[in-house]
Each structure stands twice: as C-alpha cells, then as structure tokens.
KOLVEX-350845 format. One record per residue: residue in three letters; y, x, z of N, C-alpha, C in turn. Coordinates in Angstrom, 3 decimals. Each point is the difference from the previous one (the first is absolute). Layout:
! residues N
> ala  Y  X  Z  Y  X  Z  Y  X  Z;
...
***
This chain:
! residues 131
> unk  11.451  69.188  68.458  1.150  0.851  0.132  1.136  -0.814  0.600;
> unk  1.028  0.773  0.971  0.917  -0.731  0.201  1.202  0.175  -0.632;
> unk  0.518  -1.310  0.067  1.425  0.544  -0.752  1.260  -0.251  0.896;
> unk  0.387  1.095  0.146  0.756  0.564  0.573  1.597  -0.669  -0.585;
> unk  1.011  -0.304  0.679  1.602  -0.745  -1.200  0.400  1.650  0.242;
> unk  0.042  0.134  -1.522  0.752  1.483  -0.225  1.930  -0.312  -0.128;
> unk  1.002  0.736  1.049  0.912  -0.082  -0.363  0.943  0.610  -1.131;
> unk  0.285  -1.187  -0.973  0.646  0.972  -1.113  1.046  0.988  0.298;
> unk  0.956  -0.191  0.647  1.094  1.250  0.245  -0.715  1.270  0.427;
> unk  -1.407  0.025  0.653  -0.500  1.350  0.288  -0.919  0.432  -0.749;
> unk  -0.580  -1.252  -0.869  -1.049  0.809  -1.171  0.955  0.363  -0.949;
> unk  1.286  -0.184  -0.608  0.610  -0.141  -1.054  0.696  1.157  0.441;
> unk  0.508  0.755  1.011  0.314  1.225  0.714  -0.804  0.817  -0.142;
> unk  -1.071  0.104  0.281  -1.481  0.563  0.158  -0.286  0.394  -1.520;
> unk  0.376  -0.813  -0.949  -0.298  0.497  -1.225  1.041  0.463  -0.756;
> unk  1.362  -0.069  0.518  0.971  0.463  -0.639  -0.192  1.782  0.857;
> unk  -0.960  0.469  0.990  0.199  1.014  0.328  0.578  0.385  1.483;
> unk  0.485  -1.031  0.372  0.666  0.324  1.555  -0.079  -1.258  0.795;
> unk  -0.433  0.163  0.789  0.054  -0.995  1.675  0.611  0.306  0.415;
> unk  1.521  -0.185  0.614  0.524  0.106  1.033  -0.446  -0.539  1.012;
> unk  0.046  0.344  1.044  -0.779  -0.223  1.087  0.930  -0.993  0.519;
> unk  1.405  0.151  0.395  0.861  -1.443  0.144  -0.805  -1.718  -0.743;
> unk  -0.043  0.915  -0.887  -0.844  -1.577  -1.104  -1.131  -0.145  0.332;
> unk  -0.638  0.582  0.759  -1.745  -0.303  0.674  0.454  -0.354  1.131;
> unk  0.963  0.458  0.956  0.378  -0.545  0.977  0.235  -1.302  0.022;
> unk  0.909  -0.073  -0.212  0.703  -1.878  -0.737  -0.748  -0.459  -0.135;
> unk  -0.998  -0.002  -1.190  -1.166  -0.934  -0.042  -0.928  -0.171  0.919;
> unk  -0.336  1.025  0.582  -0.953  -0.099  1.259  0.399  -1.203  1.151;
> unk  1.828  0.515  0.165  0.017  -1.119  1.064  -0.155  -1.002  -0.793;
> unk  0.724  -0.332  -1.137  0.015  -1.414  -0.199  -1.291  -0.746  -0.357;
> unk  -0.956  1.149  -0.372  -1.535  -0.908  0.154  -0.543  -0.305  1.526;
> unk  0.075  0.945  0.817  -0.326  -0.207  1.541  -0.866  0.541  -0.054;
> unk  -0.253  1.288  -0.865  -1.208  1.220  -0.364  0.481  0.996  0.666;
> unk  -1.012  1.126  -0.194  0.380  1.232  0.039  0.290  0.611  -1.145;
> unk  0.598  1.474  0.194  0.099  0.653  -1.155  -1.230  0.315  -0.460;
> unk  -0.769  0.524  0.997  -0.848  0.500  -0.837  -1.189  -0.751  -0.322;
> unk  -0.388  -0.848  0.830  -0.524  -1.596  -0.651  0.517  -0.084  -1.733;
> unk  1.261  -0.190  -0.180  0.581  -0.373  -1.211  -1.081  1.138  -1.024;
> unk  0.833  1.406  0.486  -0.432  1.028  -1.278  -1.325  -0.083  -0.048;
> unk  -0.966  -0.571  1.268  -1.232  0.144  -0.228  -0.958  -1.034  -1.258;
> unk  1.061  -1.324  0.376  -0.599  -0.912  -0.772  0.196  0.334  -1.680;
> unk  1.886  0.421  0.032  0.256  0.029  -1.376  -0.873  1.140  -0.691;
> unk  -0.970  1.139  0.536  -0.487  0.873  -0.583  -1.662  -0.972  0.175;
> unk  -0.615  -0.616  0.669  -0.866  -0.590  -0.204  0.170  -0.750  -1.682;
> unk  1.019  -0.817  0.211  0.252  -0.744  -1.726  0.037  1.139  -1.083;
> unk  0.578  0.662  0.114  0.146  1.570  -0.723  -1.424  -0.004  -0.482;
> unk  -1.099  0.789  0.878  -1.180  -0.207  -0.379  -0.727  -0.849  -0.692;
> unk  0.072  -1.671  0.556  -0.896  -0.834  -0.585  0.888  -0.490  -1.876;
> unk  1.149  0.498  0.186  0.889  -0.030  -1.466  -0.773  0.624  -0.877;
> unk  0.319  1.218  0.286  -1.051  0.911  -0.515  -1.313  0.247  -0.435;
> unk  -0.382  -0.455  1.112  -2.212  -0.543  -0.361  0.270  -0.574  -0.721;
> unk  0.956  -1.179  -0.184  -0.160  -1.525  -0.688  0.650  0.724  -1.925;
> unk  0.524  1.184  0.176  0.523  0.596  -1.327  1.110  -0.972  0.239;
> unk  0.979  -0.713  0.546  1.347  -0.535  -0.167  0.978  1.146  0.345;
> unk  0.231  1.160  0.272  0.683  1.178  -0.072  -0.911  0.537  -0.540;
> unk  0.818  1.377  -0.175  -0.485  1.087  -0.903  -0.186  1.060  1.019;
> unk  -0.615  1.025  -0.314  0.210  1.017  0.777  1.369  0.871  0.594;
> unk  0.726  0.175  -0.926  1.110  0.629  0.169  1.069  -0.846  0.748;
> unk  0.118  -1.514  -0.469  0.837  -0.973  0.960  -0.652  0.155  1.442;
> unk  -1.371  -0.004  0.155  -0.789  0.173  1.557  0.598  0.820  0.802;
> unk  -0.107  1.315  -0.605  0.346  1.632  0.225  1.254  -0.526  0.387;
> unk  1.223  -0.574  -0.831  1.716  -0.168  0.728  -0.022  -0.547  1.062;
> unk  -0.576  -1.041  -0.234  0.226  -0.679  1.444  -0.736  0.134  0.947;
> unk  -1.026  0.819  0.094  -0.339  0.609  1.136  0.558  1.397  0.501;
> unk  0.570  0.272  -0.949  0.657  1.621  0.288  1.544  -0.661  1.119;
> unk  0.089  -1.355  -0.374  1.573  -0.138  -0.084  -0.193  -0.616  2.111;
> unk  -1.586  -0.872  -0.380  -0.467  -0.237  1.687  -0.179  1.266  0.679;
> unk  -0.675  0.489  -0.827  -0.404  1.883  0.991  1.685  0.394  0.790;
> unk  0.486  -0.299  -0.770  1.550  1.227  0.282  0.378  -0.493  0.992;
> unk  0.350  -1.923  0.123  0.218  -0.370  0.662  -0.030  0.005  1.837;
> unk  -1.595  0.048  -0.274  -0.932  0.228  1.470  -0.001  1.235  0.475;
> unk  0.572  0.845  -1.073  0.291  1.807  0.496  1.185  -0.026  0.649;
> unk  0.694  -0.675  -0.018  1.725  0.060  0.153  0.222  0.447  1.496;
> unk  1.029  0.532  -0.041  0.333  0.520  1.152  0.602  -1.711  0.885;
> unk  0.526  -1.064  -0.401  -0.006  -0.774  0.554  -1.205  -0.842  0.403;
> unk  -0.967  -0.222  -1.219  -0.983  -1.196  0.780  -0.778  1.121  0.798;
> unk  -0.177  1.518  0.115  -0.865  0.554  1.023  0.929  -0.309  0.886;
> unk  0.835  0.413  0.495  0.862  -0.199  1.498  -0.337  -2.008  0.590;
> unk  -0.233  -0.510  -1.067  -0.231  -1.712  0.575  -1.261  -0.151  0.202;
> unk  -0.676  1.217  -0.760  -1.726  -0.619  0.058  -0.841  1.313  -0.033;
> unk  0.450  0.778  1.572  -0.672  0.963  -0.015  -0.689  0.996  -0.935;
> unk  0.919  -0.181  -0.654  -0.899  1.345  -0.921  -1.301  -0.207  -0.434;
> unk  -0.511  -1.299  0.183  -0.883  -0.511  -1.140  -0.228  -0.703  -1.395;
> unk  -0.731  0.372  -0.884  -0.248  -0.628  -1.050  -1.170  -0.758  -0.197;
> unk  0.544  -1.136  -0.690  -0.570  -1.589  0.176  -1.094  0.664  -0.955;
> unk  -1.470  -0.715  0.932  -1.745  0.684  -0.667  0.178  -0.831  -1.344;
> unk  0.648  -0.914  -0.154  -0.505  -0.127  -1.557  1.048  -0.004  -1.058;
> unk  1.012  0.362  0.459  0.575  1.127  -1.304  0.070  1.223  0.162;
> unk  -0.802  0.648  0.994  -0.230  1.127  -0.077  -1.187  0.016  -1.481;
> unk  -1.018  -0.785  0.475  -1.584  0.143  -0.922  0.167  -0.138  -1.249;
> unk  1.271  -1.120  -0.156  0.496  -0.261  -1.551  0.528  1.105  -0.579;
> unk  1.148  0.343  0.790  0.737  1.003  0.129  -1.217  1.397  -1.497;
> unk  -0.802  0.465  1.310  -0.476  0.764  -0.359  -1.224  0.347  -1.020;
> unk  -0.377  -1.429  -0.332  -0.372  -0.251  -1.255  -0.006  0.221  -1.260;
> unk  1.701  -0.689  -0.402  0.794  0.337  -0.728  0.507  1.428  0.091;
> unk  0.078  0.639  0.587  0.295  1.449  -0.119  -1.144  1.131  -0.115;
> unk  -0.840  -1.522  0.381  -1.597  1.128  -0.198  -0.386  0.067  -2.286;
> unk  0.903  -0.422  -0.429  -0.115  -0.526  -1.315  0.839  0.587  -1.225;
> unk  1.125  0.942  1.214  1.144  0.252  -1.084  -0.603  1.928  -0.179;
> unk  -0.967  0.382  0.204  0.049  1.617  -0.426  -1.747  0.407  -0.105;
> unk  0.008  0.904  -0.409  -1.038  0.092  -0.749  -0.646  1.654  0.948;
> unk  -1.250  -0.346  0.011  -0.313  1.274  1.191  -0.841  0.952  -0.710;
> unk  0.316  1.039  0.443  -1.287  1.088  -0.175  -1.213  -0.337  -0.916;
> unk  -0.951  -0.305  1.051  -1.064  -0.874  -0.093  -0.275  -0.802  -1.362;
> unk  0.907  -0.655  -0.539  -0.233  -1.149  -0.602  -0.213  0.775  -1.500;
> unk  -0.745  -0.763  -0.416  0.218  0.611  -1.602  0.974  -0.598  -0.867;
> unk  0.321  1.381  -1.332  1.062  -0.791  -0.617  0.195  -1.364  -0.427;
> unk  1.125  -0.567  -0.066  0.002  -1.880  -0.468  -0.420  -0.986  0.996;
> unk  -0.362  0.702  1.008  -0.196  -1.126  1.562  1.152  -0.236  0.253;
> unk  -0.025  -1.356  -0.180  0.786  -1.458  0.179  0.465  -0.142  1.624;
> unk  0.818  0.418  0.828  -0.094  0.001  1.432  0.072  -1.267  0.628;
> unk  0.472  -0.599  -1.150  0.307  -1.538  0.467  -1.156  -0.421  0.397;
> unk  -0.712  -0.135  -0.965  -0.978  -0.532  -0.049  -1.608  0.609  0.810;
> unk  0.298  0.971  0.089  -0.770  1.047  1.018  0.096  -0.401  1.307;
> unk  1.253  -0.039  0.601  0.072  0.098  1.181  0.832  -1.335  0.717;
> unk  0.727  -0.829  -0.937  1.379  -0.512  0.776  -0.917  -1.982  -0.217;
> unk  -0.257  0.176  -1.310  -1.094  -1.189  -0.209  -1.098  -0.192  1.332;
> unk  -1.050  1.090  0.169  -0.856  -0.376  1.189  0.937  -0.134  1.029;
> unk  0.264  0.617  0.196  1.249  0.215  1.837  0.199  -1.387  0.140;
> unk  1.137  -0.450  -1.081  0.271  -1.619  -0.388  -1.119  -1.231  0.811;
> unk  -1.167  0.516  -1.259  -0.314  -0.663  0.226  -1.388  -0.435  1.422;
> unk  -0.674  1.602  0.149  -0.193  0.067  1.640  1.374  -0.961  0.945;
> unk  0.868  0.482  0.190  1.032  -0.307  0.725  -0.017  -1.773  0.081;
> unk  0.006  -0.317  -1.144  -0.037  -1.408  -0.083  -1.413  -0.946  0.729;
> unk  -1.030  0.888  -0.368  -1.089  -0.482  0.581  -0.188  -0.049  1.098;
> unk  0.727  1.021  0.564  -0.019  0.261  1.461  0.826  -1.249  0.690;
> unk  0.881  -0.063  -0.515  1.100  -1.272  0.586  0.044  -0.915  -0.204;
> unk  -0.798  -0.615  -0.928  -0.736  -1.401  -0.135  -0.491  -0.305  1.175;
> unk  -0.782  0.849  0.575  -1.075  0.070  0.934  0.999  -0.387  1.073;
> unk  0.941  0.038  0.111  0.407  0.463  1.229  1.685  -0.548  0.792;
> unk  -0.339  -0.796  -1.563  1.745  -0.984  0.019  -0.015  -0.966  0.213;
***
C-alpha cells in the first residue's frame, strides 16, 4: 500500500464537515499537486483507514461527504471541467452505498456491512494493483 502524506488542515476540514475549496486550493499550490490529485489521494487514505478499522464508519461517511461537496462545487468544476476525481468518486460512493437500507434487503441488514465493507474493500484491491 502506498502512503500517501495526508494534509492535516484538509483532513481536519473534511471531518469537521466542510472543504472549502479556497483551502484545497492553497494546499494544492503549495504542494505542487492538483486538486484533484489531493481529494483523490486523501479519499484513497479514507479507505485504507477504514479497511485498517482506524476510522469508523460514520467519521468515513464526514469526510467523504465533506470531499464529495467539495469536487461538486461550482468553483472546482469551472477549474476542472466539471469532473470528478475517479477515486473519490468510488470512495465517495461506497460510503453512501452503506447509509440506507433497500427494498430487497431483509429486516436488520447491516448496509454497512453489506455493501460499503466489500466496495471498500474491492476498491482497495483494485488499487493495490495498480498504484
């Protein structure tokens, strides 16, 4: 696995609930990254946190909700075409694949654990491969 240097001012944002995108900016230049390089990596760590059980589910869920919003923004689309970075999208949608409970499922299915656990951890396997 790689490890990625997670920046604290944007994970510590990220989990308080909001990215300003000014503050992904800033850091971006001052790493000599991209933005979406950045959100991609910090939602890669997101994941392997997670596999590793060092977050919880619900801390996962913030700070990826808080990267999601970010990469939606009406500012970073106008800088970055109206795309969203492939791997906080996958994280992204993981974790949201975890928070509701479907039709289908029978009563007391765990969604977390149904759906947001494999995703996880597919996702991870996949990018081992490939990092």
């Amino acid at each position: 696995m790689m490890n990625f240097s997670v920046d604290s001012r944007l994970f510590q944002a990220a989990r308080d609930g909001c990215v300003p995108y000014q503050l992904l900016k800033d850091i971006a230049v001052e790493s000599g990254r991209t933005a979406p390089d950045l959100l991609d990596e910090h939602s890669y760590v997101v994941a392997s946190r997670y596999s590793a059980n060092e977050i919880g589910f619900e801390e996962a869920d913030t700070v990826m909700k808080a990267l999601w919003a970010v990469c939606v923004s009406k500012e970073f689309w106008a800088e970055h075409d109206r795309t969203i970075p492939t791997v906080t999208n996958a994280v992204y949608l993981a974790f949201d694949a975890g928070k509701y409970h479907r039709e289908s499922d029978p009563p007391g299915t765990d969604a977390e654990s149904k759906y947001t656990r494999p995703l996880i951890d597919d996702f991870l396997a996949e990018h081992l491969l490939t990092r």
